[in-house]
C-alpha positions in Angstrom: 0.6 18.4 0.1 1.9 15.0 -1.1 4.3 14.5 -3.6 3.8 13.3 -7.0 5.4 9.9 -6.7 2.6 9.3 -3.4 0.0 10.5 -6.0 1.1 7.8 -8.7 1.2 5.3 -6.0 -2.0 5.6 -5.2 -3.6 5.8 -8.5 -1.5 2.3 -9.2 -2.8 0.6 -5.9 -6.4 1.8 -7.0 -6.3 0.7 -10.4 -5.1 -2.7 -9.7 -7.6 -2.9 -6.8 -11.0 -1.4 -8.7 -10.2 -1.3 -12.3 -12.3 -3.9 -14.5 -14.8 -4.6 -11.4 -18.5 -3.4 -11.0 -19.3 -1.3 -8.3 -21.9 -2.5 -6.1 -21.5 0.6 -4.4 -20.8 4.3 -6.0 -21.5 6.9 -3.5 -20.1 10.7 -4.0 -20.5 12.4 -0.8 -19.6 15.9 -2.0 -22.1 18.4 -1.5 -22.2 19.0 -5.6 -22.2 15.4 -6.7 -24.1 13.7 -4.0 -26.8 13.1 -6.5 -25.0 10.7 -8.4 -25.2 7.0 -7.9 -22.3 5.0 -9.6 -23.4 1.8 -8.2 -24.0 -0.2 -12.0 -20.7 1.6 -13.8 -17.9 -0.8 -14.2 -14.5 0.8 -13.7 -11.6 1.1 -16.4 -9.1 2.4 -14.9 -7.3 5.2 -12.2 -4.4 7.1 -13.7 -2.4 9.9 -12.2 -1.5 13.2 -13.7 0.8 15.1 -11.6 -1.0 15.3 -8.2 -4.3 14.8 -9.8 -6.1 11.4 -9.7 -8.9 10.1 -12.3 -11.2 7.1 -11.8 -12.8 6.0 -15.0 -16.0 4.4 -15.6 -17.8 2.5 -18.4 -20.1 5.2 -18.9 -17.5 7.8 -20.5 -16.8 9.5 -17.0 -14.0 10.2 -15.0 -14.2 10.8 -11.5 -11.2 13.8 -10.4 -9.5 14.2 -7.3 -6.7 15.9 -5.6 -5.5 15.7 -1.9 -4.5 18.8 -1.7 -3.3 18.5 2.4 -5.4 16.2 4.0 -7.1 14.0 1.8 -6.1 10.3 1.0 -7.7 6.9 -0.2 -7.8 3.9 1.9 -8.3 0.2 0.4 -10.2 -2.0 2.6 -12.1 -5.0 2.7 -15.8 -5.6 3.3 -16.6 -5.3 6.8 -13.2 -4.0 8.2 -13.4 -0.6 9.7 -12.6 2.4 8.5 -9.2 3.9 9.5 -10.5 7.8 9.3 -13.9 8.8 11.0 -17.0 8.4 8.8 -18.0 11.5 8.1 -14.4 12.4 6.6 -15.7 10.3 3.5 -16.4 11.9 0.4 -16.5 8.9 -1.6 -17.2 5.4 -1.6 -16.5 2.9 -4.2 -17.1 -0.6 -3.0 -16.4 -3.8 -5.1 -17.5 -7.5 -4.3 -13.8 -7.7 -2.4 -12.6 -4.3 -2.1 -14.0 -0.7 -1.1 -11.9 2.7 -1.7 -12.8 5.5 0.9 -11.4 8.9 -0.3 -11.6 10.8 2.7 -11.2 15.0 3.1 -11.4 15.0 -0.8 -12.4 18.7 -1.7 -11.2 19.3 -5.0 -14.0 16.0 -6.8 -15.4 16.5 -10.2 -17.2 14.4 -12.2 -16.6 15.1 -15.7 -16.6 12.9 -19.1 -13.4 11.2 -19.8 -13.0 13.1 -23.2 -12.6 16.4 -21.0 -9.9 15.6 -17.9 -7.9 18.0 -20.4 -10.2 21.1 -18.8 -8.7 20.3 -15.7 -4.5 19.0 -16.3 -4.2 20.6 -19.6 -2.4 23.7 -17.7 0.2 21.5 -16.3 4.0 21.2 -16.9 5.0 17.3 -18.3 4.2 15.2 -15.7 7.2 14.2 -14.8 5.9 10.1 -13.9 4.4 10.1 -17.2 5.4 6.5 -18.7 5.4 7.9 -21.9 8.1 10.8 -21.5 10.3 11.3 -24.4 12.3 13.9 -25.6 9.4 16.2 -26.3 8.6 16.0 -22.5 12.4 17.4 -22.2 12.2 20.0 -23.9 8.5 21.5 -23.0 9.9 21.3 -19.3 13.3 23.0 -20.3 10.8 25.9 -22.8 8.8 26.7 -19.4 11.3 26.5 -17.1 13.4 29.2 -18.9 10.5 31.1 -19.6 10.8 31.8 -15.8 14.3 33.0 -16.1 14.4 35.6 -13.5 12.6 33.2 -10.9 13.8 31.5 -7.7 14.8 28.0 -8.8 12.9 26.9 -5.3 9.7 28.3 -6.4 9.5 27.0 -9.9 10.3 23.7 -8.7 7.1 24.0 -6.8 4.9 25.5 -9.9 3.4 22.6 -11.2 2.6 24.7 -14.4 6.2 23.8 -15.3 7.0 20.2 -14.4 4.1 18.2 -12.8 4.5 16.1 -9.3 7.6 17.9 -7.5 6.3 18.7 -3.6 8.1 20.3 -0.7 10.5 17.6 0.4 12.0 17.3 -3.4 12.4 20.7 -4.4 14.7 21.2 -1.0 17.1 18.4 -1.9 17.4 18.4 -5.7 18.3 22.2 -4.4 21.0 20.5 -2.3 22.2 18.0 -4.5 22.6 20.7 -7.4 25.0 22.5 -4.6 22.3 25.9 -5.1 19.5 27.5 -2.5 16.6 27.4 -3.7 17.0 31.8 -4.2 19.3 31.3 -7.1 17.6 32.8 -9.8 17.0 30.4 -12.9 18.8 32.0 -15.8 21.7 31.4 -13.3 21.4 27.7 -13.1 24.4 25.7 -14.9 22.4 22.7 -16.2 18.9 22.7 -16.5 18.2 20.0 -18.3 19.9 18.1 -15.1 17.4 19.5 -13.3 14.6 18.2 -15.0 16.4 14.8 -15.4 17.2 14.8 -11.5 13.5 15.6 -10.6 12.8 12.9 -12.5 15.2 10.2 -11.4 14.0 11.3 -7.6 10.5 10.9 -7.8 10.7 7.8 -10.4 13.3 6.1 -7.9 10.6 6.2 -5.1 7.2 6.0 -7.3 6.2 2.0 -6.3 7.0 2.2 -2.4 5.4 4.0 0.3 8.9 4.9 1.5 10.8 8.4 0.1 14.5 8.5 -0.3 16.5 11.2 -2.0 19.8 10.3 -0.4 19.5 6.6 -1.2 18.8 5.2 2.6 15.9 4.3 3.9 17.0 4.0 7.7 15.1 5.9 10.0 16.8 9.8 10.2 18.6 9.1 7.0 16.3 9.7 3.8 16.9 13.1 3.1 19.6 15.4 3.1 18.6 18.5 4.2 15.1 18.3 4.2 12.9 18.6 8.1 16.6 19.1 9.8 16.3 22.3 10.5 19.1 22.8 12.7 21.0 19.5 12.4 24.2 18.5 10.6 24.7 18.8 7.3 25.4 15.1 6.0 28.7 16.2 3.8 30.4 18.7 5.4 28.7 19.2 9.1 27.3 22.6 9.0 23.5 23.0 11.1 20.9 23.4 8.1 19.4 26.6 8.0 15.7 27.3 7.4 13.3 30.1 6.2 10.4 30.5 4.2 10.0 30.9 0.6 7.1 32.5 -1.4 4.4 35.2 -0.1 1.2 34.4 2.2 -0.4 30.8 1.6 2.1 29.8 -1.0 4.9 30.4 1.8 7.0 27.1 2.5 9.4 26.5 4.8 12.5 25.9 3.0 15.8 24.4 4.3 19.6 24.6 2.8 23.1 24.1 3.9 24.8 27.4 4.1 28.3 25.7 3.1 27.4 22.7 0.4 24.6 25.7 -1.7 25.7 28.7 -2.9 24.0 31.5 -3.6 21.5 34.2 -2.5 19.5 33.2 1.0 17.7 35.1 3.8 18.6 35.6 7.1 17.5 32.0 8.6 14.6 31.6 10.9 14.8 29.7 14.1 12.9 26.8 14.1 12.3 23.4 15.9 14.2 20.3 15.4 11.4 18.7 14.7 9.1 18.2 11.3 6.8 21.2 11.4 3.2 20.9 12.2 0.9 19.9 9.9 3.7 18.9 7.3 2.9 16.5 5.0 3.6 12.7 5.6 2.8 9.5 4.6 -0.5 7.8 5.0 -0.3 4.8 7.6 0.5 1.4 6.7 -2.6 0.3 5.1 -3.9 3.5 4.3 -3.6 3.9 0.2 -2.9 6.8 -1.0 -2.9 3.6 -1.1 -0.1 2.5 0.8 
């Protein structure tokens, strides 16, 4: 599932394509909206929440979608072909110089603009939010203590508590706190560090297709222990360990450095060198998530 900073980018690369232009072309290819025709409605404005995108329209609706593991939008022009195969599309919003494809889009709802609440409203502060203050702060530090006798691993994941962390943060702001991700969170020195490290991560990487957490963007050296199962650690040399973390399909694979992180971890799981199948990646050059 992509992170929230991919999420934001693609909300911003949709708003500044679609947002103020009619569509001549509205088409909703979900099996519970395929009724509706937005060719006419003018569009306002994409924003992100989280992982959650809306499109708004004219009319007082908002058009919801998430990517959950396979879905993406792609800008294009009239005419060019489509980078995914046709019948991947669940929507279609064409301008008089752009067209937005979202393709494997399950989670869509059309809903009025007045009611995205229904559907964020359980969230933790979205941690991209442009508005964050210090009331953001501390509703992230009230939930995450709240989950006191949790594995800090998994409530970095739990977007009920801070909106927009993925897989490939939560392992290295582990790391780069020196914990595994099985240290309970009442046992976490600094948790407002926490919450401002998330948020320097994800903001640090929000307007480029490219994610960083160790401050390189050469090829093999973006993240510190995250996919390098097996491989060096990059302070102190020790192979990076792996395992899973949660029960049945909330299960991630998880990686640490048994020397730089202390505290609780299971017995490591042999893996491949290699990213796992089917992890998540960024969209092709072109592709927008919008990239």
């Amino acid at each position: 599932m992509p992170e929230g900073d991919t999420v934001y980018l693609a909300g911003k690369r949709l708003h500044t394509a679609l947002s103020g232009h009619e569509l001549l072309r509205g088409e909703l290819r979900h099996p519970r909206l395929v009724e509706h025709d937005l060719a006419g409605l003018t569009v306002t404005g994409v924003v992100s929440v989280g992982k959650h995108l809306f499109t708004r329209f004219d009319d007082g609706r908002s058009l919801h979608s998430h990517f959950r593991m396979d879905g993406s939008w792609h800008l294009y022009r009239p005419g060019m072909r489509w980078r995914r195969v046709a019948h991947e599309a669940r929507v279609v919003l064409e301008t008089a110089d752009r067209v937005a494809v979202g393709f494997a889009l399950h989670d869509l709802e059309l809903l009025p603009t007045d009611d995205e609440d229904t559907l964020v409203g359980h969230l933790g502060p979205d941690l991209l939010d442009p508005e964050w203050g210090p009331g953001h702060d501390a509703e992230a530090l009230r939930r995450m203590t709240a989950r006191a006798g949790h594995p800090l691993g998994l409530v970095l994941l739990e977007q009920r508590v801070m909106a927009g962390l993925g897989n490939l943060y939560r392992n290295d702001i582990c790391f780069l706190l020196g914990l595994t991700p099985w240290v309970p969170v009442r046992d976490v020195p600094d948790l407002p560090g926490v919450i401002d490290l998330s948020r320097r991560l994800l903001s640090s990487n929000k307007d480029r297709p490219e994610q960083t957490t160790t401050g390189s963007l050469a090829a093999g050296e973006a993240h510190w222990v995250f996919e390098r199962p097996g491989r060096p650690c990059r302070r102190c040399g020790t192979r990076i360990r792996t395992a899973d973390q949660g029960d049945d399909h909330r299960a991630r694979v998880t990686y640490w450095c048994p020397r730089c992180q202390t505290g609780p971890s299971p017995r490591p799981v042999r893996r491949a060198t290699g990213p796992r199948r089917g992890a998540p990646g960024r969209p092709p050059p072109g592709a927008a998530r919008t990239r």
